[in-house]
C-alpha positions, 0 to 999 in steps of 0.5 A: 461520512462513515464507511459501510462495515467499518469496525474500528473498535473491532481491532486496536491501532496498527503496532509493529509488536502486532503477532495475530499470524503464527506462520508470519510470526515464525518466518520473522523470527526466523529471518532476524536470525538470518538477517540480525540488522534487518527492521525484522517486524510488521511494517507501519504505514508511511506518510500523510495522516491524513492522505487524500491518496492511499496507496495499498501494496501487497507485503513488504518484501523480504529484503525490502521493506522488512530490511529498511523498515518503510514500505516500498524502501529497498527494492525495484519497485520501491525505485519505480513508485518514488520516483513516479511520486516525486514527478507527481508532486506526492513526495519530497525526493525521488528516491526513498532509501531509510526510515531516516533519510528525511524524505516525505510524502505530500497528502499521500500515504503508502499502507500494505494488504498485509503488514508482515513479510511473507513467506516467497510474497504470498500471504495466506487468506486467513493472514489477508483477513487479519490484517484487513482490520487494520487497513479498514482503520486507514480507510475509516481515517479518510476524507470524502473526495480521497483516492485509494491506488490498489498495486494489484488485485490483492491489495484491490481485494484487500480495500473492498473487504475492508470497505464491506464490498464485493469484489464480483461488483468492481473487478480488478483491472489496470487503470479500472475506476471504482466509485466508493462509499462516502464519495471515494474512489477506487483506482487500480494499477498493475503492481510496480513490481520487478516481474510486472515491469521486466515482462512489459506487463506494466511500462512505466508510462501505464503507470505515470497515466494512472498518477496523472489522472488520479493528481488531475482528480485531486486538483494537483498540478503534476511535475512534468 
């Protein structure tokens, strides 16, 4: 069933040559002079094509997913959801090092709100929109009963544009439900990030009890 406000012809296929941001363009251009060896460029999604979870971050991060290439690879948060994706039975290891390291995910996909690092993590909102194209294509791409995890009110404002929804009519809030267009769902979690995790604003187990329902949905049996 087609999505409310999907637009795929409106913007082509996702590209790591995308330049459509100015500010994001010039401050990856001035970090692969910094940082010669790091990926250096929009980050592409990672995972199943066609996922039954999509899982939305924010950004990549400027020495992780820029550095290495794939999302959440190379940072503290990158730790904490491999690991919980692996216990789940969504991924192949528990640990994702490099593009290359042969590690795969199983019926699930990791995208990004936005695709380029930005400046001290914060995209703009004129860069969440451009971006947003490319997210509604993910979402187009879906099957009917699939899952989107939001890590954080961005990304969960994010899948709602994309989705042509009002975000006044699904607040963002951890572990909140949201029933979609097209017999989808929405769930949402605090981002696995290092200040969420270090400040006790997200526990491991808060975020284990959103995979747990979201695989118990799905029909999959958890690796406890």
């Amino acid at each position: 069933m087609p999505l409310a406000s999907m637009t795929r012809k409106e913007h082509g296929p996702f590209s790591e040559d995308c330049r459509r941001c100015p500010r994001l363009t010039d401050y990856l251009s001035k970090a692969r002079q910094r940082f010669p060896a790091y990926h250096g460029r929009p980050v592409s999604p990672f995972g199943d094509e066609r996922p039954r979870l999509l899982i939305v971050g924010l950004a990549p991060g400027l020495h992780g997913a820029n550095r290495t290439g794939r999302p959440f690879t190379g940072d503290h948060a990158g730790l904490i959801l491999y690991r919980t994706l692996h216990r789940f039975g969504l991924a192949s290891a528990p640990e994702s090092v490099a593009r290359d390291d042969g590690l795969e995910l199983l019926g699930c996909r990791i995208t990004n709100a936005v695709k380029c690092a930005p400046p001290e993590n914060k995209p703009d909102m004129e860069e969440i929109k451009l971006c947003n194209k490319y997210l509604s294509n993910e979402l187009h791409a879906m099957d009917e009963n699939s899952w989107i995890l939001a890590l954080g009110g961005i990304a969960h404002g994010a899948v709602l544009r994309a989705m042509g929804l009002k975000l006044v009519s699904h607040p963002f809030a951890h572990g909140a439900m949201h029933s979609l267009p097209g017999g989808r769902w929405l769930m949402d979690s605090y981002h696995c990030s290092r200040y969420n995790t270090q400040t006790g604003r997200l526990t491991e187990p808060m975020f284990e009890a959103v995979f747990s329902e979201i695989v118990r949905r799905l029909g999959h049996e958890p690796i406890l």
